[in-house]
N, C-alpha and C positions, 0 to 999 in steps of 0.2 A: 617241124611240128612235133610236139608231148607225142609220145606213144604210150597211149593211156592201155592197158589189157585187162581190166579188171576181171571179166570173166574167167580169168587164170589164177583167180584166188582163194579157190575152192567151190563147192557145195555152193548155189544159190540157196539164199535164207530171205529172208522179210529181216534186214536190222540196218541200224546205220551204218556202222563201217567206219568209224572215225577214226583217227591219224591225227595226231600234233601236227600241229602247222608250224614253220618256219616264218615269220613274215619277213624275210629276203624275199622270200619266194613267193607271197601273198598274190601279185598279178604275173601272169605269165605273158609274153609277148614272141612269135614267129613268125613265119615268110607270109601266113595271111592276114599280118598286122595291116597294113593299106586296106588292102580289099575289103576285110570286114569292116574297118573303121568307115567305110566310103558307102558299105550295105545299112550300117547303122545311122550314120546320115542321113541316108536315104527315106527310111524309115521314120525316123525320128521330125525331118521333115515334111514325109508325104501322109504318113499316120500316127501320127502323135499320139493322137487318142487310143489308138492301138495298144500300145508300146511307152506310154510315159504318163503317168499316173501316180497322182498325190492327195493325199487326205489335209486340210488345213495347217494342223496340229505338226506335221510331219520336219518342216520347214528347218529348226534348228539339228535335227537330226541328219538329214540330207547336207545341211552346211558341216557339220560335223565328218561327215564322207567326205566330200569335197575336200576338206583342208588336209585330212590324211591323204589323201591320191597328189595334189598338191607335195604335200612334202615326198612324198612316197618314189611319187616317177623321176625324178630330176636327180635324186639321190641313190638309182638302183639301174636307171635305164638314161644317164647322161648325154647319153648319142643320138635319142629321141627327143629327150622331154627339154626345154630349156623354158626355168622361173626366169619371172623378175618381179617386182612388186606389184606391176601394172597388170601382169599378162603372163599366160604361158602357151608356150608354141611345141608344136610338133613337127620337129623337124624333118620327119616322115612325110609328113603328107603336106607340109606348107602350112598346115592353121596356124594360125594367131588366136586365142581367147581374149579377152579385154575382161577381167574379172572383176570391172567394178559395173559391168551393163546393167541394166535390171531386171534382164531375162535371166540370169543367173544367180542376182539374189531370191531374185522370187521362185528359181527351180535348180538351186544346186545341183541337183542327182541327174537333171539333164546333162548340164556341162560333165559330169563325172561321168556319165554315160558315153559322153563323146570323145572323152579320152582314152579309155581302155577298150578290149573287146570281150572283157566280161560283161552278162547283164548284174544288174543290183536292185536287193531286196530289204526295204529296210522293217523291222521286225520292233514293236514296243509292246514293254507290259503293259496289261489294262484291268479287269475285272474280272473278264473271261479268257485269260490268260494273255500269249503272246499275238498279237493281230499285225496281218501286213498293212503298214501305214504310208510306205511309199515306192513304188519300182520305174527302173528302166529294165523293157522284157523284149528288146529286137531279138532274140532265140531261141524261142519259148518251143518248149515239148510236147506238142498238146494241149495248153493251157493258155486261160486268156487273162491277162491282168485284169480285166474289169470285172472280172466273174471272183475274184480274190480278195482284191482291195478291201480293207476296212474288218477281214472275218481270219476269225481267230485258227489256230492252228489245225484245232481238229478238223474245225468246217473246210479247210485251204485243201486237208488229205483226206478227206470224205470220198471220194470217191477211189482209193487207194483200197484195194482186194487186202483185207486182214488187219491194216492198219489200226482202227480204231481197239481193236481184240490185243491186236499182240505189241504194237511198238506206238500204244499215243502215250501212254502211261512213262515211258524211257525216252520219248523227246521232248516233255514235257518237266520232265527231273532235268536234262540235260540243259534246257535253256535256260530252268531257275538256277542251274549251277554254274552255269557258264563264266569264266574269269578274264577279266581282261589280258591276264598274261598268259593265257593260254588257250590260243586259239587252234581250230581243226580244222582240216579236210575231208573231205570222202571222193568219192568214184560213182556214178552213177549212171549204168549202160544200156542201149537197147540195138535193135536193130531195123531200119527207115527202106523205107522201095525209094526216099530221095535224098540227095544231097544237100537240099535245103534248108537254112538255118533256121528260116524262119518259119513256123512248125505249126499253126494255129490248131485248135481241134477240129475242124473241118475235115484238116488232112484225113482223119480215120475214117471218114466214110466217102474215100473217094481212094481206095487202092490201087494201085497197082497190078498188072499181070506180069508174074515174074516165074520164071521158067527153070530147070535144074539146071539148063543148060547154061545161063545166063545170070547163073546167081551173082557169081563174082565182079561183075558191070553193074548188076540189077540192084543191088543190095549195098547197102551203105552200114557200118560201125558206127551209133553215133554215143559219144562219153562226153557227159559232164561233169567236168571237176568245181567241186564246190566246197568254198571255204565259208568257214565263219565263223566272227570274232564279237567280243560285243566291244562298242564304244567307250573309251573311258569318261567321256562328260558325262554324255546324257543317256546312257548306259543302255542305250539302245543296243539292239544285235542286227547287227551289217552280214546279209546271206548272197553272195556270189557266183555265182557261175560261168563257167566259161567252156564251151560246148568243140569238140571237135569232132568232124564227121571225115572217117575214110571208107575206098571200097574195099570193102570183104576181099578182093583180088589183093590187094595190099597187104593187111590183118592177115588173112591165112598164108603163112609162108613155112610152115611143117606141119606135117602129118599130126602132131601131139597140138598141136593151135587149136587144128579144127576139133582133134576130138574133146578137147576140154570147151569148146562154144557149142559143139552139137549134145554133149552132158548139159549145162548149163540149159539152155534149150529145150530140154525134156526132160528136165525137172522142175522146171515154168509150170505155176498150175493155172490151166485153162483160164480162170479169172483173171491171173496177171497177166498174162500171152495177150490177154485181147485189152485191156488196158492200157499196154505198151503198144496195142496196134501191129503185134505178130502174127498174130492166129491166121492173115491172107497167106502168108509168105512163109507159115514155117513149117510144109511139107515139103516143097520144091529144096529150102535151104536147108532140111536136115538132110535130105537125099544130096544134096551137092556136099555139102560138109563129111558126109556117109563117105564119098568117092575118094574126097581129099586123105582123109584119115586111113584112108587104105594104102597111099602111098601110090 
């Protein structure tokens, strides 16, 4: 698994963070490639409506994802992914896709869903700027696709502590600028009382009791690395994620670890702390992080 540490990057700010992308690197795939593919299934099966969501309009866009993860997998991750004209299989887990079914023309971005173990976000100009027009979201942070769909950027980060004041004005240059040949990433951290991937916003009002003692079991790392790139057809912008969650026992392995997450951490202001759904759990864990840091 990525060992993602962004909290080691300095100063917490309110900004994007953006990094050139490589597209080698575009999907990332590790040892909980099966399992999650197998949770997103799952999902994808038992709550669709949840988790896979599309606007009419969206349809040649989604095919557009689709034909790049097509080209993309079979050419970068051979040992997995194997094309043919009909079909591609993953040699992982046994599927077969049949790419000409009509559940897949009529919801590409599901089949692209069910290949990788990022979620996918797909992004189109409109009037009132960039609106989400179609997702697969089995690991969402808080956030419900339905509550998204169809609303433009500002509305998507409206509830984001500073947002609108200090960073809609610079992601909103950034997506009119955005080049095909020059795609980015970023890093985006918090920290969870669960392991689980799939995150709805409910979670926040149902905490946890997490203890100093227990921080390190209790407490979960969760980062997600998000790329995006816009499409060359239909010049859409394709926003990705791909979430990894470890325990805090893991992430702290020196003294200088924790003291730069228990900084970061208090320097959170109160509005983002509980945003992110820290504000239960971050006296127990700056005292545990306190203990670490001492060595």
């Amino acid at each position: 698994m990525a060992c993602y540490r962004p909290f080691l990057d300095g100063s917490w700010r309110l900004a994007m963070g953006l990094k050139a992308l490589d597209l080698r690197n575009w999907i990332e795939i590790d040892d909980s490639f099966a399992a999650q593919l197998a949770e997103r299934r799952a999902l994808l099966e038992e709550r669709r409506e949840a988790v896979c969501l599309a606007l009419p309009e969206s349809r040649i866009g989604q095919a557009e994802v689709l034909a790049l993860l097509l080209d993309h997998l079979p050419a970068h991750f051979p040992e997995i992914y194997r094309r043919s004209q009909a079909a591609i299989e993953n040699l992982a887990t046994g599927e077969r896709f049949e790419l000409a079914l009509e559940a897949w023309r009529e919801a590409p971005l599901e089949l692209a869903g069910r290949l990788v173990q990022e979620d996918l976000c797909l992004m189109r100009r409109g009037a009132d700027g960039y609106r989400l027009i179609a997702g697969v979201l089995c690991f969402p942070s808080h956030w419900r696709l339905a509550d998204k769909l169809g609303r433009s950027l500002d509305l998507i980060h409206g509830p984001v502590p500073g947002f609108g004041e200090r960073l809609a004005a610079t992601v909103d240059r950034f997506f009119a600028n955005l080049s095909v040949e020059r795609p980015v990433w970023r890093a985006n951290w918090s920290v969870v009382d669960t392991p689980a991937l799939f995150l709805p916003p409910e979670h926040r009002r149902q905490p946890k009791r997490v203890t100093a003692e227990g921080v390190g079991e209790q407490v979960w790392l969760r980062v997600e690395r998000q790329t995006l790139r816009r499409l060359p057809r239909t010049r859409d912008v394709l926003f990705t994620i791909r979430t990894y969650v470890e325990p805090l026992a893991d992430v702290i392995d020196a003294p200088a670890t924790a003291r730069a997450l228990a900084a970061r951490l208090a320097e959170l202001p109160e509005a983002m702390a509980a945003y992110k759904g820290i504000t239960p759990i971050r006296a127990p864990l700056l005292a545990w992080l306190e203990a670490r840091a001492a060595g």
